[in-house]
BAGURO-969447 format. One line per 8 residues: number of its first residue (from 1); for each residue x negated, y, z of C-alpha. Coordinates in Angstrom, 2 decimals. Example, Ala and Ser with C-alpha at 12.3 -4.5 7.8 and 13.67 -1.06 7.14 Angstrom:
<rs>
1	-12.30:-4.50:7.80 | -13.67:-1.06:7.14
</rs>
This chain:
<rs>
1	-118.18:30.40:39.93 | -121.11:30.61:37.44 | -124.66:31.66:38.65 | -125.58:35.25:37.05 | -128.17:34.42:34.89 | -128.97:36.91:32.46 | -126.50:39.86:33.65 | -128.35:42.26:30.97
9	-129.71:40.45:28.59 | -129.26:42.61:25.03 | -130.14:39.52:23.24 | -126.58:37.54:24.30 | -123.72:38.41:22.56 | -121.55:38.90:25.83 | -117.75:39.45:24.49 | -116.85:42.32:27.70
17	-120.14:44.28:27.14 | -120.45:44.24:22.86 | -118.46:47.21:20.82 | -116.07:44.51:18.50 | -114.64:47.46:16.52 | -118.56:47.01:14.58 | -118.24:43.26:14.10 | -114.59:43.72:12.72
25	-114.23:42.43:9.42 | -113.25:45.11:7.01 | -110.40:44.10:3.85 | -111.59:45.43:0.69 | -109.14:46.42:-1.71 | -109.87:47.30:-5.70 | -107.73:48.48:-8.19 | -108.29:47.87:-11.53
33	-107.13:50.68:-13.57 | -107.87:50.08:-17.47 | -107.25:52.16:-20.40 | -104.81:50.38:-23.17 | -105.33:52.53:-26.01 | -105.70:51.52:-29.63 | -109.83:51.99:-29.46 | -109.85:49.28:-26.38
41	-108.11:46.71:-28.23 | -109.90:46.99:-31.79 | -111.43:43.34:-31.86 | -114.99:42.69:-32.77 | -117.13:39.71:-33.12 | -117.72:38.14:-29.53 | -121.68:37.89:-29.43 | -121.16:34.87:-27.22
49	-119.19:32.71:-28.64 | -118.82:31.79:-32.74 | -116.25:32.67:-34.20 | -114.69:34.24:-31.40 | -113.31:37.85:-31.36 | -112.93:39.70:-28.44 | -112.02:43.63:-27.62 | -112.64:46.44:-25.00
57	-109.67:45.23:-22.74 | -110.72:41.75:-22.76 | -113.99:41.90:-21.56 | -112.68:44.69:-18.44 | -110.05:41.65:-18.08 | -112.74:39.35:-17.41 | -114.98:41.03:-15.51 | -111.85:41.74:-13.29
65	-111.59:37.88:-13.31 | -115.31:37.53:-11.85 | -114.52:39.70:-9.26 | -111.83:37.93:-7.89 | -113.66:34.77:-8.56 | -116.37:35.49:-5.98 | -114.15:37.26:-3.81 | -111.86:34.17:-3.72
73	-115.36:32.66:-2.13 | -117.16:35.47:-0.33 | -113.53:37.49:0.85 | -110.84:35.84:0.61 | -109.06:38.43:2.91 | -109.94:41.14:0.20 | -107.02:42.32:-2.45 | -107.43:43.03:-5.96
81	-105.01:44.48:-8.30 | -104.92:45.61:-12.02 | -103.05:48.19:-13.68 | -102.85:49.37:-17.68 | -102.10:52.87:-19.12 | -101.58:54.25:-22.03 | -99.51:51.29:-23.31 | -95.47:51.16:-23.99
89	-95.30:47.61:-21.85 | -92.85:48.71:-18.76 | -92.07:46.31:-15.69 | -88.80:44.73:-15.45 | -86.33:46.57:-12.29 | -87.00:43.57:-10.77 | -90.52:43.19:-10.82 | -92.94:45.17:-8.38
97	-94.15:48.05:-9.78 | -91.20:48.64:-10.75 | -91.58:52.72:-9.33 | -94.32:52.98:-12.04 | -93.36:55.28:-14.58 | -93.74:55.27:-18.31 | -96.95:54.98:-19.70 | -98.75:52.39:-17.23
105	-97.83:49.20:-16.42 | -98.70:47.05:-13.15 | -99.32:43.76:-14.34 | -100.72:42.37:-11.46 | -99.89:43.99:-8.00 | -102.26:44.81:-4.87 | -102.72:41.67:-2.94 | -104.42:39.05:-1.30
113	-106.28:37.16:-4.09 | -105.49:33.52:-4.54 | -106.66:31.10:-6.95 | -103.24:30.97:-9.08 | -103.32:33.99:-10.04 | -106.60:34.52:-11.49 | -106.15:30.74:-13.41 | -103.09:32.47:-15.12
121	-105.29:35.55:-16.14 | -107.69:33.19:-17.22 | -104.98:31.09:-19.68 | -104.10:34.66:-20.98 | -107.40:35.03:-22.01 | -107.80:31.63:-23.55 | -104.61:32.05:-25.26 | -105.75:35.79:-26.90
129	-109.24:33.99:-28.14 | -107.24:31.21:-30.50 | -104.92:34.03:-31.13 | -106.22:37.82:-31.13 | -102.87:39.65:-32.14 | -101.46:38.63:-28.90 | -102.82:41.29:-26.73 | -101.51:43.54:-28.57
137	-98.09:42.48:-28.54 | -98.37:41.70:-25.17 | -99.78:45.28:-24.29 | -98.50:47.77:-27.05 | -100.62:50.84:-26.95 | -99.17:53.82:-26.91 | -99.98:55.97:-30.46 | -98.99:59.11:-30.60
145	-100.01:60.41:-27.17 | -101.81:59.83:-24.18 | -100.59:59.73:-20.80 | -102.16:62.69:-18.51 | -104.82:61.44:-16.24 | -103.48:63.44:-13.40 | -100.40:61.13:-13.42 | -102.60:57.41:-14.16
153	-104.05:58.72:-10.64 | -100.85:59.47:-9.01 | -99.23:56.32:-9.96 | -102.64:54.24:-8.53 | -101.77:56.41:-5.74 | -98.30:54.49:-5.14 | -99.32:51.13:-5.84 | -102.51:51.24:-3.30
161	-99.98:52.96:-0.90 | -97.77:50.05:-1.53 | -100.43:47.63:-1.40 | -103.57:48.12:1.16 | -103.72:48.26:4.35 | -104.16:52.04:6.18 | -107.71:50.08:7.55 | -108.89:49.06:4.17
169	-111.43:50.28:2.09 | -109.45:51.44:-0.97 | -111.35:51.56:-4.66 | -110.20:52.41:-7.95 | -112.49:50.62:-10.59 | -111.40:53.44:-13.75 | -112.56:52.02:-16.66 | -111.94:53.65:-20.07
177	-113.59:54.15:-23.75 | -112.04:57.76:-24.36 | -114.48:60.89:-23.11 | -112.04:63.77:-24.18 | -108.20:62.47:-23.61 | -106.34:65.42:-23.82 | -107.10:68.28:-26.11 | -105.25:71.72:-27.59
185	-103.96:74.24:-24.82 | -103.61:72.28:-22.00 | -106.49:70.65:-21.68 | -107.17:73.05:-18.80 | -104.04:72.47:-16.91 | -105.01:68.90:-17.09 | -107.72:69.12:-15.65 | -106.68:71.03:-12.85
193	-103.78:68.51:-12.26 | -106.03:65.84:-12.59 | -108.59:67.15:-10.51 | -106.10:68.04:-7.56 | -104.66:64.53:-7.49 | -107.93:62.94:-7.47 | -108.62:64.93:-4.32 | -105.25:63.96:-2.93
201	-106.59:60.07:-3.56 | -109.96:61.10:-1.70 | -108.11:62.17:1.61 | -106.60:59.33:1.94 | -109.51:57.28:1.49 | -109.72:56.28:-2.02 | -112.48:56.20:-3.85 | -112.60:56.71:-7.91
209	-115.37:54.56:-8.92 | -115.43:55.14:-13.65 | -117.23:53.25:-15.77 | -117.36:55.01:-19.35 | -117.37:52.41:-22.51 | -119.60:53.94:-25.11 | -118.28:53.66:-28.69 | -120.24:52.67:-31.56
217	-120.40:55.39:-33.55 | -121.18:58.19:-30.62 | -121.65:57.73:-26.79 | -119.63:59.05:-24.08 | -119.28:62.67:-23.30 | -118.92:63.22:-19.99 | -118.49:66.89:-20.17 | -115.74:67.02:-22.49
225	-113.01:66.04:-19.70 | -114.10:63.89:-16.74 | -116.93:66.09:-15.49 | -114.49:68.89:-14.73 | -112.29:66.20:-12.93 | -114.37:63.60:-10.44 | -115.68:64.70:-7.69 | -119.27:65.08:-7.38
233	-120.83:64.27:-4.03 | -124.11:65.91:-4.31 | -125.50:66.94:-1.12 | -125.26:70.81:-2.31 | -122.30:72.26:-2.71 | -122.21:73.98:-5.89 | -119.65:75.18:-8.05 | -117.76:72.80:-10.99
241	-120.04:74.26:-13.24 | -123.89:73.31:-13.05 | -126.79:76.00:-13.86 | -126.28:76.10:-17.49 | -122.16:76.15:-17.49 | -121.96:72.50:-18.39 | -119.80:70.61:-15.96 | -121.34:68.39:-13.43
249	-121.77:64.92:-14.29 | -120.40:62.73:-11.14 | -122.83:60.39:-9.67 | -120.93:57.43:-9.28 | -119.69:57.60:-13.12 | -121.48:54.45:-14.99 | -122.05:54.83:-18.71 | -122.04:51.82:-20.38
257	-123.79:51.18:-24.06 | -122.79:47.69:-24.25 | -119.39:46.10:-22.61 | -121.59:43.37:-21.72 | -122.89:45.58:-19.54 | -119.78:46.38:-17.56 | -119.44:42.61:-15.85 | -123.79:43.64:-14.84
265	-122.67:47.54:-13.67 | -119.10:46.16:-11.45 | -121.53:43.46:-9.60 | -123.42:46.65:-8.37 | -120.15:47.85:-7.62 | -118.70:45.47:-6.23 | -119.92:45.84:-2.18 | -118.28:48.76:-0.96
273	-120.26:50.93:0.82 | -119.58:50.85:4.54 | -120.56:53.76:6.81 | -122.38:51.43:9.77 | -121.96:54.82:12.54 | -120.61:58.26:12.18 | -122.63:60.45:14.84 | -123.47:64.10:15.37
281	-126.92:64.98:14.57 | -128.27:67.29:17.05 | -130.85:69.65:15.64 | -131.26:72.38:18.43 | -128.32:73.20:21.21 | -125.13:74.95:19.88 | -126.72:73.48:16.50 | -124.83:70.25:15.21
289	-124.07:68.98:11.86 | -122.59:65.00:11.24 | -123.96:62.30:9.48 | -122.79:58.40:7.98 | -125.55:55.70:8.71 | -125.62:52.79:5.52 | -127.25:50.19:5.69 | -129.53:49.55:2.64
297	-130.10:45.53:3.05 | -127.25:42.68:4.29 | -128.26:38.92:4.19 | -125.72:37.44:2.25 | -124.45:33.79:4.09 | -122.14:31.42:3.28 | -118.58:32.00:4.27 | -117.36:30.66:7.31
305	-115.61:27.52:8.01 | -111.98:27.98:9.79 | -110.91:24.96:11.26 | -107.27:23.13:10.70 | -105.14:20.69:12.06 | -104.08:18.07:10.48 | -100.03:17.58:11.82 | -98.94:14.78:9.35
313	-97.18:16.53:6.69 | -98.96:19.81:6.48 | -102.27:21.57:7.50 | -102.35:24.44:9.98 | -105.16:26.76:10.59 | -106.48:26.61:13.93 | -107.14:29.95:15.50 | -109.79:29.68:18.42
321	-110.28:32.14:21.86 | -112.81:32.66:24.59 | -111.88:31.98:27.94 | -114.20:31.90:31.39 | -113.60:28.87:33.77 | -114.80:28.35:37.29 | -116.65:25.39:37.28 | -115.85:24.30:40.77
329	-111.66:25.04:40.53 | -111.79:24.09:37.05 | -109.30:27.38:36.88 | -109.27:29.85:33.86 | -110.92:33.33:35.47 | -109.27:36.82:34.79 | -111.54:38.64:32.83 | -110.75:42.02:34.64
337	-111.95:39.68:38.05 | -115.80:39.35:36.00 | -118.79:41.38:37.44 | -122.32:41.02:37.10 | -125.10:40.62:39.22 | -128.79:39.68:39.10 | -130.23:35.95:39.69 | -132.74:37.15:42.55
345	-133.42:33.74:43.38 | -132.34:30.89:45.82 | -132.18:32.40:49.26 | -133.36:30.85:52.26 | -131.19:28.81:54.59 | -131.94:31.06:57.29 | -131.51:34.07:55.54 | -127.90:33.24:54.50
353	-127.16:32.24:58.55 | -126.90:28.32:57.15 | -128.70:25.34:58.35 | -130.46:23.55:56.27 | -127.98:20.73:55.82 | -125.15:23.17:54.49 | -127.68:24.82:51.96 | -128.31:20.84:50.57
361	-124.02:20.11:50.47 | -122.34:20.12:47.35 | -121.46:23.81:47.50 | -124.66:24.75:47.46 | -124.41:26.11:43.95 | -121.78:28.82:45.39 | -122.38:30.84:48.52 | -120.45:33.33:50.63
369	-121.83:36.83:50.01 | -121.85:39.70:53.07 | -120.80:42.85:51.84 | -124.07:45.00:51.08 | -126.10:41.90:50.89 | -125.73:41.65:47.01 | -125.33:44.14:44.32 | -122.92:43.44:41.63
377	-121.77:45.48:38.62 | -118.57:46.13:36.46 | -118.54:45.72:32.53 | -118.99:49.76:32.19 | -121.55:50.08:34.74 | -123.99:47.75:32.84 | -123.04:49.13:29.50 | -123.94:52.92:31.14
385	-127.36:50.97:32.12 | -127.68:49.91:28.35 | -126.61:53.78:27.12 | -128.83:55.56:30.31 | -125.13:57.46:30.50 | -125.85:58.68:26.72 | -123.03:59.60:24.29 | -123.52:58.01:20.26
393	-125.72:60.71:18.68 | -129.01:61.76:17.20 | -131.15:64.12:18.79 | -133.93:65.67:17.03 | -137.65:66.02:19.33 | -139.97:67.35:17.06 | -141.92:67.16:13.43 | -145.07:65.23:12.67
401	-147.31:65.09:9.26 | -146.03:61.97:7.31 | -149.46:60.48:7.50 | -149.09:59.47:11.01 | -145.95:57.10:10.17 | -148.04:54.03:9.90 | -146.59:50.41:8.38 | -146.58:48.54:11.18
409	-143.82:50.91:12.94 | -141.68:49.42:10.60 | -140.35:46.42:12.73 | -136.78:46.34:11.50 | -134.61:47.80:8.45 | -133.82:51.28:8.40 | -130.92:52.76:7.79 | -129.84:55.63:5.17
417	-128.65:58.76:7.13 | -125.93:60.77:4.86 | -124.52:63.72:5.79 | -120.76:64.31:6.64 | -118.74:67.25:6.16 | -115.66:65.38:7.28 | -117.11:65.86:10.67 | -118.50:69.28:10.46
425	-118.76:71.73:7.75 | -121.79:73.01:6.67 | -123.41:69.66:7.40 | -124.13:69.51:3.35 | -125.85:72.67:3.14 | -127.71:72.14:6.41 | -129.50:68.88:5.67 | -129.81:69.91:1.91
433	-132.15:72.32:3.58 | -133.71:70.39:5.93 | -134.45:67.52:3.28 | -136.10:70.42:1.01 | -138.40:72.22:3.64 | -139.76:68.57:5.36 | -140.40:66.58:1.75 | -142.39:70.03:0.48
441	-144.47:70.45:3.79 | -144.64:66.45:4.11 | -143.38:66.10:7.51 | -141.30:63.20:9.37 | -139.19:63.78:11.89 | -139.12:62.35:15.53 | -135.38:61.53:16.75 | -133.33:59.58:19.83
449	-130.63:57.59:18.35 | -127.85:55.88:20.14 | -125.56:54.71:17.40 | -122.93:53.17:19.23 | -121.39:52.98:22.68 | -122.52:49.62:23.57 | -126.62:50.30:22.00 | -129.69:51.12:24.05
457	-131.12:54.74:22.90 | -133.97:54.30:20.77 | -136.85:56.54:18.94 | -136.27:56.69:15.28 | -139.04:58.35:12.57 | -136.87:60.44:9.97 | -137.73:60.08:6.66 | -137.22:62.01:4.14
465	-135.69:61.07:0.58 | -135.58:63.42:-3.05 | -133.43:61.99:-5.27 | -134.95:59.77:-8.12 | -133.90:58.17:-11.67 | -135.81:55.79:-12.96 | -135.96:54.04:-16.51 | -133.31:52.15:-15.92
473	-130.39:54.35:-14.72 | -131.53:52.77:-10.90 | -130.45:55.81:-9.27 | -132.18:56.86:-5.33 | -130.12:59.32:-3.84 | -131.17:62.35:-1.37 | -131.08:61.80:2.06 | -132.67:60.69:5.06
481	-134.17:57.14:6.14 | -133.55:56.56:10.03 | -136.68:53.73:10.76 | -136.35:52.60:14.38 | -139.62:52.64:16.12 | -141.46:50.33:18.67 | -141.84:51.16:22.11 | -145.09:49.59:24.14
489	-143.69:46.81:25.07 | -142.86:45.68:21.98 | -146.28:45.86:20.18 | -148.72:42.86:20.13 | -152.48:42.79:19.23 | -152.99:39.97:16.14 | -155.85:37.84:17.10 | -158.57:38.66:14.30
497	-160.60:35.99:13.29 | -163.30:35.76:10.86 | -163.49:33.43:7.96 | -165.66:32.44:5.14 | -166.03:35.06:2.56 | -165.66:34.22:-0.93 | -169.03:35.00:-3.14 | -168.46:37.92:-5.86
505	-168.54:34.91:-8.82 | -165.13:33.56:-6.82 | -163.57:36.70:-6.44 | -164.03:37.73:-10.17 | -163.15:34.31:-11.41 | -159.67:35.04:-8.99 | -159.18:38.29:-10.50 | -159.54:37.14:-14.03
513	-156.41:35.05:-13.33 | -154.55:36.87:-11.07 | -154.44:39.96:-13.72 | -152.86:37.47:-16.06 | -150.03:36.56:-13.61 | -150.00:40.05:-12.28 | -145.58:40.88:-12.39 | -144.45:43.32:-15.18
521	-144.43:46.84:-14.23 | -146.19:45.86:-10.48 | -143.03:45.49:-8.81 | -140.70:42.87:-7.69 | -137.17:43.62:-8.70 | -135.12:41.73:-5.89 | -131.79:42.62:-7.69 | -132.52:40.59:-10.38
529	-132.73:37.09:-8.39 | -129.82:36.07:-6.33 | -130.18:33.95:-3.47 | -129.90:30.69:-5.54 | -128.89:28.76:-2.38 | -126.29:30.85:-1.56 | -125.00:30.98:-5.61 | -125.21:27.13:-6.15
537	-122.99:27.14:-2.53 | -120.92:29.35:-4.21 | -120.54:28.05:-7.74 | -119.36:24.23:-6.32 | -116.86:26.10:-4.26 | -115.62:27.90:-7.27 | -115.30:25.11:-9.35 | -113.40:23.37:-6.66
545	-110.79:26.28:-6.24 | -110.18:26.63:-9.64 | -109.86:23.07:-10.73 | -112.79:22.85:-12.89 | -115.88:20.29:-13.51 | -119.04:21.45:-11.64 | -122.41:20.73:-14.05 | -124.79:20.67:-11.50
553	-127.77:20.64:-14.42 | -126.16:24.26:-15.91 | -127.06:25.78:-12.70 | -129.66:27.81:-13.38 | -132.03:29.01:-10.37 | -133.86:32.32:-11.34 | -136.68:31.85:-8.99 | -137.37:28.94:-10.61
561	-141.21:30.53:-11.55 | -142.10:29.74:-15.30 | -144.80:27.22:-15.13 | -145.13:26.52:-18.86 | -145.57:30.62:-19.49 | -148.26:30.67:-16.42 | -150.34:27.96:-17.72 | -150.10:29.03:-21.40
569	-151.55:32.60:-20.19 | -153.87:31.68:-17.31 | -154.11:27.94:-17.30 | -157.78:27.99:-18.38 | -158.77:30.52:-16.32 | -157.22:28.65:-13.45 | -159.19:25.59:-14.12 | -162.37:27.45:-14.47
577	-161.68:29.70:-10.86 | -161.00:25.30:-9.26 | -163.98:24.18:-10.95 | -165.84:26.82:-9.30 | -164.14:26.31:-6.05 | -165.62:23.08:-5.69 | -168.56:23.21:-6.36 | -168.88:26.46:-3.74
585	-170.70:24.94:-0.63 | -168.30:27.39:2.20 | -165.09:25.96:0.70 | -166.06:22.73:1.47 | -166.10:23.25:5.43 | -163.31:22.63:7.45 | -162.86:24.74:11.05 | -161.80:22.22:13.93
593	-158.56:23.10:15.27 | -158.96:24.36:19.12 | -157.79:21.43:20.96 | -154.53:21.95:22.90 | -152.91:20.61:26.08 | -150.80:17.73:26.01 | -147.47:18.17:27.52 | -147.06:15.81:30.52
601	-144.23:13.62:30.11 | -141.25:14.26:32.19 | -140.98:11.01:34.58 | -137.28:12.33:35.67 | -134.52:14.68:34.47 | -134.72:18.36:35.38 | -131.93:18.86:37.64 | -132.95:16.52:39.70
609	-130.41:13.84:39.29 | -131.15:10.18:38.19 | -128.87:8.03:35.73 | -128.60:5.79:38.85 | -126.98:8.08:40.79 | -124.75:9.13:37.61 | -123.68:5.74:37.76 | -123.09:5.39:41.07
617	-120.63:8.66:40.56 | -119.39:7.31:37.59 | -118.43:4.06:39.31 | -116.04:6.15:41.80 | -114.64:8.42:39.57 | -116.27:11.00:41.08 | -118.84:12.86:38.46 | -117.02:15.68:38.65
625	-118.88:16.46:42.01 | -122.08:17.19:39.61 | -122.67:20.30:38.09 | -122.33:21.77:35.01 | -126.51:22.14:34.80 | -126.33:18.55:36.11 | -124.49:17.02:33.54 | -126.02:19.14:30.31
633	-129.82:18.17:31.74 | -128.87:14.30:31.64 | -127.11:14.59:28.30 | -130.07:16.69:26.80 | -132.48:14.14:28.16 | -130.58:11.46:26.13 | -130.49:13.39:23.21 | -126.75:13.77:23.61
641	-124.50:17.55:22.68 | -124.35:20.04:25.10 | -121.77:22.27:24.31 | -118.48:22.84:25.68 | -116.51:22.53:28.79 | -116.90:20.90:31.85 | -114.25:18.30:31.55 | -116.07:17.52:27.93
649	-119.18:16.78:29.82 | -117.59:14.40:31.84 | -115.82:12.61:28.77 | -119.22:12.64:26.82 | -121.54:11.54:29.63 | -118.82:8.56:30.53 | -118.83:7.71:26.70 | -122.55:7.63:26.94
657	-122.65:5.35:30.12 | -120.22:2.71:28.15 | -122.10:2.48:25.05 | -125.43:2.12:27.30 | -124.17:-0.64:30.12 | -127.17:-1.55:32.59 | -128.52:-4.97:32.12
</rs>
């Protein structure tokens, strides 16, 4: 069998001991649902192109068409659909959608996105720009009424029912130009019917995400219609009405000035937002309300590569599994047979009862354990060491004045507590409260968090959120930031050394430049410049899935910095702050580096075994006597892979041996 090296490390990510339900990739599904009435299909100059006209329902049409773009790339799993109302366009029996009544039409169904589908959008759109009247004979709008927005929602009801998967996370991207649909008597009843099936949509976990199209001769009114009907999800629970009777406006609503905004407003959009834990939050005994962990920041990577297999006349994908092999039997192990115990060492000979002969035989690697002479472990017994026998839950200590949370105890990204009345009622009011009383008296709060079965508990600093607009729309919502802190053994004193200081002469001459360069409004905006790795990556990948020519010079990278700009505003006071530099007699002296120790080569390989005694073995057909150790020191020492099985070992250290004969 294996030695037990590492039994608890946290660091490895050992398959028995790690939750999987966290790692689990989550399907995303979106609905597009997209009004169809006259006002969306009025065409207008496109500002982009010359002499090009474009409409409302065109450019919702293509930013559904960049969203399936990327996702083609980034989640290919994922399933997008799109769906029209208010137009007289009905599908055939035959077609799906076929259940959706009059009014809306499904044109193209909740599924798995794929590359032909989105090139035949695409050619619709080409098609409508040498020829604007299609659109509208394609998608007649519907005149003389409107269809109720209770029954738009019912009918995205049936086709993500039909669609996504019970495990998905279900959006409805609502996009419309229309702020008061339905007017006269009913208007009420509408609302009620349209607010009750919107609720119906949020219990089964769908989410109405709107974004309102402002017309050009007024914007959008929320208040006439909508914010009676979408739920709000402000952390207090007030009534539909706000303080001065007006309706509440829903915070996820997007009001857009320009449609070339809407493309800009559905990239925010696009991530869904994934609770990371749901946990009880423990605030005194008997006293428990529930809270949703997000996490704020997720490194974007390149999508994985699956593997295929290439069986003549067709490609299959190539699913791969973890298995654990005894290295001696060469015999796949039960993972139920698996325990874990500590490396304590090589014992002695004589403590083991051997002679010193049968410690140096081949077997030497395994060895015969008494009962009660070694302790070993099951799977839950070292997870219970990892959880000290905790459940997943936050348990508040005690306050502290916000001016002891220093920097440095931010060692890794917090996470954005929400509160969940799923869970437990109240929980709303409760932290509404609690955010209030600790932002006016300035306090942070002192928790142990264990957020999921397989964690180690750690200490978290709570701190508090208020909710913020800035000038931008950018909106920061109430609520909690959860900031794991270090323990002791995780903090390190930073050698402080002291260097040449600058004269005041160089540090004004700096300044003078450094003001000049200084970024607009003193902040870095990080959602303004992808990752232009990860978007060139993408952009060849699109190209190649969608049949077009990639122009590597028309990628543009945004953090490209704009040298011309710089030296036109600072260029001469750059030259002056050098010229001064250099003649400065400390910035001419250079600090030796402290001289090191050279690393003594090694005259032999680690393990202990020569490449004439690999030979030798070799020669007999015997290297499968070695060990695994054995075998990955000698190929490491000649620069050769590692990885993989025992028998692959072999194969790659007997390729080695024939491409390297002995003279």
């Amino acid at each position: 069998m294996a030695s037990y090296d590492h039994w608890n490390s946290l660091e490895d990510e050992d398959e028995e001991l790690q939750d999987s339900s966290l790692y689990e990739s989550k399907r995303d599904v979106i609905l597009f649902c997209i009004d169809c009435s006259p006002s969306m299909l009025e065409m207008r100059e496109d500002e982009r192109y010359e002499d090009v006209q474009t409409c409302n329902l065109m450019v919702a049409l293509e930013a559904a068409i960049q969203i399936q773009k990327k996702k083609v790339l980034v989640g290919p799993n994922d399933a997008v659909g799109i769906m029209l109302f208010n137009t007289t366009k009905r599908n055939d029996d035959e077609e799906a959608g076929a259940e959706v009544k009059e009014g809306t039409y499904l044109y193209q169904p909740v599924a798995t996105i794929d590359a032909p589908k989105v090139m035949n959008l695409t050619q619709l759109l080409d098609e409508v720009r040498e020829k604007p009247e299609t659109l509208k004979e394609m998608f007649p709008p519907m005149k003389d009424r409107r269809i109720p927005v209770g029954d738009v929602f019912t009918r995205c009801n049936r086709v993500m029912r039909d669609g996504a998967p019970e495990t998905a996370t279900k959006r409805i991207f609502f996009i419309t130009d229309e702020d008061n649909p339905h007017i006269g008597p009913n208007k009420t009843r509408m609302i009620i019917s349209a607010r009750n099936t919107l609720t119906d949509l949020a219990q089964i976990g769908v989410t109405v995400e709107p974004f309102f199209i402002r017309k050009d001769e007024r914007p959008f009114d929320v208040g006439k219609f909508y914010g009676s009907v979408l739920l709000t999800k402000n952390m207090t629970e007030q009534d539909e009405a706000g303080e001065d009777g007006a309706p509440n406006v829903p915070e996820e609503s997007v009001s857009i000035t320009r449609m070339e905004e809407l493309l800009a407003q559905l990239r925010f959009h696009e991530v869904p937002k994934r609770a990371l834990f749901s946990v009880p939050f423990t605030l005194a005994p008997g006293f428990v309300i529930g809270v949703k962990g997000y996490g704020l920041i997720t490194e974007q990577k390149k999508g994985a590569y699956r593997y295929f297999a290439d069986l003549g006349d067709r490609m299959e994908p190539v699913t791969s599994r973890a298995s654990y092999v005894d290295e001696e039997t060469d015999h796949e192990v039960n993972k139920d047979e698996i325990v874990y115990g500590m490396d304590l060492g090589t014992p002695s000979a004589e403590a083991d009862g051997e002679t010193v002969e049968d410690a140096k035989g081949p077997q030497a690697a395994t060895r015969e354990v008494k009962l009660g002479s070694r302790v070993f472990y099951t799977a839950d017994e070292v997870r219970s060491f990892r959880t000290l026998g905790l459940e997943p839950g936050i348990k508040l200590l005690g306050f502290k004045d916000r001016s002891e949370l220093a920097f440095e105890d931010n060692v890794k990204h917090s996470v954005f507590i929400y509160p969940d009345e799923m869970t437990y009622s109240g929980s709303k009011r409760t932290t509404t409260a609690l955010l209030r009383t600790m932002i006016s008296k300035r306090k942070i709060a002192i928790v142990l968090a264990l957020t999921r079965r397989n964690a180690s508990p750690i200490f978290c600093a709570v701190l508090p959120q208020a909710e913020k607009v800035d000038e931008s729309g950018w909106r920061e919502p109430p609520g909690f930031h959860l900031i794991p802190l270090p323990f002791a053994d995780d903090i390190r004193a930073a050698p402080q050394e002291k260097a040449f200081r600058a004269s005041d002469e160089l540090k004004e001459a700096a300044l003078a430049w450094i003001q000049k360069l200084k970024v607009k409004n003193g902040s870095y905006p990080p959602d303004s410049y992808p990752n232009p790795a990860l978007a060139y990556h993408n952009a060849q990948l699109e190209a190649s899935a969608f049949r077009e020519d990639f122009d590597a010079e028309a990628f543009e990278d945004l953090t490209v910095p704009k040298y011309d700009m710089m030296h036109k505003r600072a260029g001469k006071l750059l030259r002056e702050w050098k010229d001064a530099l250099s003649e400065d007699e400390t910035a001419n002296i250079i600090s030796a580096p402290p001289a090191g120790k050279k690393r003594k080569a090694e005259t032999q390989d680690v393990a202990g075994v020569d490449e004439g005694e690999v030979r030798r073995l070799n020669g007999k057909g015997e290297l499968r006597k070695l060990r695994v150790e054995d075998l990955k020191h000698f190929l490491k020492s000649r620069s050769a892979p590692v990885s993989g099985k025992k028998d692959e070992l072999i194969q790659r250290v007997e390729d080695w041996l024939d491409a390297h004969p002995r003279v």
